[in-house]
N, C-alpha and C positions, 0 to 999 in steps of 0.2 A: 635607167642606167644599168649596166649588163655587166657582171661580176663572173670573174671565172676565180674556182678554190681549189685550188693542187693541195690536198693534204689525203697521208696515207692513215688516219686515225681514223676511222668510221666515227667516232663518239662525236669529236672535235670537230669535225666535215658537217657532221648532221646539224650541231648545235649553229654553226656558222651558217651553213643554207638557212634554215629555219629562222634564224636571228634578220638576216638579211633580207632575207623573200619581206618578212613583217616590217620594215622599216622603206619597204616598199621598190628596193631594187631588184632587176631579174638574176639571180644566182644558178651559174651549173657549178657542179663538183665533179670532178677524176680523183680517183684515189691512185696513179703513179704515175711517173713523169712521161712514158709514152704515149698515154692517155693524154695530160697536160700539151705536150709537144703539138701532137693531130690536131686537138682543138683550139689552139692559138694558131696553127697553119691555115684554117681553115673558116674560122670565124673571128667574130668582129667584138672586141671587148672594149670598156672605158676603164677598168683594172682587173688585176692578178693579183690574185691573193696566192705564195709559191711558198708550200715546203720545204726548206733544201734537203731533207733528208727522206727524199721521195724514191722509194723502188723503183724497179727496171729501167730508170734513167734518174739521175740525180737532181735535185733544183740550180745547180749550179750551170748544169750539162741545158737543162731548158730555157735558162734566163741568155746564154751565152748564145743556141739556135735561135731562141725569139730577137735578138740585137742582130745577129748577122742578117736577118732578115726585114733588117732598117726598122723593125716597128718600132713609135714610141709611146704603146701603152705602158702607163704606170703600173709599177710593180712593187707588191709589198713583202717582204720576205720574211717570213717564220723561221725562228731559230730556236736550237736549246739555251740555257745562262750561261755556257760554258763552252759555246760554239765563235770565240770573239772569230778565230782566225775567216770562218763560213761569213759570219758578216761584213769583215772588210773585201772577203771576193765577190761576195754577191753586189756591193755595193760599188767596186770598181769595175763589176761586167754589168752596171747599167739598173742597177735595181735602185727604187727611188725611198725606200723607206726600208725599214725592220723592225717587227716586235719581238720580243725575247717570251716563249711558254713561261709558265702559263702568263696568258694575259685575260684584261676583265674586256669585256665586248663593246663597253661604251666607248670607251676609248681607243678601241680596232677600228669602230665605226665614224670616230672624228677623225682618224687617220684615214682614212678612207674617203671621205668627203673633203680632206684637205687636197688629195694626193687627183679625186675628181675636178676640184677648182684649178689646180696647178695645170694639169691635163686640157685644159679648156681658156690656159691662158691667162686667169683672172686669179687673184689672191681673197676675194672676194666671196662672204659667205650668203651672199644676197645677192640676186638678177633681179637688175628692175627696168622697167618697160614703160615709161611714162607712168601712168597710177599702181599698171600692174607690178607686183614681186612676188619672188620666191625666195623662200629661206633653206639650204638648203642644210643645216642645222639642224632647225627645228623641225622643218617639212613640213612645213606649211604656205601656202600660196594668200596673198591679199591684194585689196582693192581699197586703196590708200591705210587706212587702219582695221579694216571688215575682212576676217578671214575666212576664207573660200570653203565650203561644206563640200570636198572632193576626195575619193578612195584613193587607196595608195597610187591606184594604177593611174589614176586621173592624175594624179600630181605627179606620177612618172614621167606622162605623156606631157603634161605643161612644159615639165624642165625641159625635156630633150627640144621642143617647139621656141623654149626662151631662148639656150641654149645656142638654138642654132637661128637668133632671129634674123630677119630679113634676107633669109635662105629657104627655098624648097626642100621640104624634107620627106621620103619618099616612104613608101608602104612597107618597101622592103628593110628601109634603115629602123623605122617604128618597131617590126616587127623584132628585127635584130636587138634593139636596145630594152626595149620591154618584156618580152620573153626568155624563161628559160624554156632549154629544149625540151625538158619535160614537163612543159605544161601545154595547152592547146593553145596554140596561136595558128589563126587564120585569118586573109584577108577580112572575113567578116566579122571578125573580133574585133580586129583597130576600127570597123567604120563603125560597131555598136561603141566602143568605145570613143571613138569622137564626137559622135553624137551626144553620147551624153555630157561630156565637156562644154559641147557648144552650146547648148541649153545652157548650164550655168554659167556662160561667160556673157551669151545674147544679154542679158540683162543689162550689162555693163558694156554695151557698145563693144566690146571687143570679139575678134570671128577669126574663126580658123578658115583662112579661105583654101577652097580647092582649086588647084593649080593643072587642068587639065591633062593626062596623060605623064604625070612627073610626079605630084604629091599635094603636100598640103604646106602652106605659112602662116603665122600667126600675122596679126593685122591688128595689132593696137593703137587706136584713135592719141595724139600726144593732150589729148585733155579727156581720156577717158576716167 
């Protein structure tokens, strides 16, 4: 899942990417809302993490361009304790959450993951697949009670496959949800990494099938 952080604090931005990358989502950061604005224009996110009180264009000013422009990715907005008037606008032009500074990270991160579920339709903190699940909590992937031996990115790439099952999901959208921009992502990255996925799933009757000129599906057996 692909995170976008508009925050103008380098301290605060850094700790957030770093926290986030680790708990295995792809995170970019801008540090002001111009920056924020292009890369919601432009690319493809599952949430926004949005300062409102973001240089050279405001978070109010970005959450307002990202709604005119029909998107309904989830939007979480950063305030100060003493900004109420900022979170009822952010909140009436379309923002789906708010934390108040300072806050503790575990709890960014189940706001986060709830704001993911919401986003996906389902209130649910578990995908399951006949035997197979995900947790998307704890993050961790199993095979009825037997938890999956998978790196974060492996268990990236499960979710977005669960995520979207019984749909083709393409190289390019992999690419999009499990990368940040600055990390190396190349076609030959997603097929080293599906490989090694499919190794751990072949065990368990379950395959990531490839789907000729379009992408890949998950294919789980209903008595896998």
């Amino acid at each position: 899942m692909r995170i976008l952080i508009a925050e103008d604090d380098a301290v605060l931005a850094d700790g957030l990417t770093r926290s986030l990358r680790r708990a295995g989502y792809a995170a970019d950061c801008v540090g002001n809302g111009e920056q924020a604005d292009m890369a919601l224009s432009s690319e493809n996110y599952d949430v926004v993490i949005l300062d409102l009180g973001l240089p050279k264009m405001d978070g109010l000013e970005v959450l307002r361009r990202l709604r005119m422009r029909k998107s309904a990715v989830p939007v979480m907005i950063l305030t100060a304790r003493d900004a109420l008037d900022e979170r009822v606008k952010g909140l009436d032009l379309g923002a789906d959450d708010y934390m108040i500074k300072p806050f503790d990270p575990p709890e960014l991160e189940a706001r986060i993951r709830a704001l993911l579920r919401r986003g996906q339709g389902t209130g649910l903190s578990e995908l399951r697949i006949g035997e197979l699940s995900f947790d998307s909590a704890e993050r961790c992937a199993r095979i009825g009670k037997q938890v999956l031996e998978l790196s974060p990115r492996e268990l990236g790439l499960l979710e977005v496959l669960m995520r979207r099952a019984g749909k083709v999901v393409g190289k390019e959208q992999l690419l999009e949800h499990l990368y940040a921009w600055d990390e190396e992502a190349t076609s030959n990255a997603i097929e080293v990494l599906l490989h090694r996925l499919r190794r751990k799933l072949d065990h368990y009757g379950i395959s990531i099938r490839t789907v000729r000129g379009l992408g890949y599906m998950l294919d789980v057996p209903e008595d896998a």
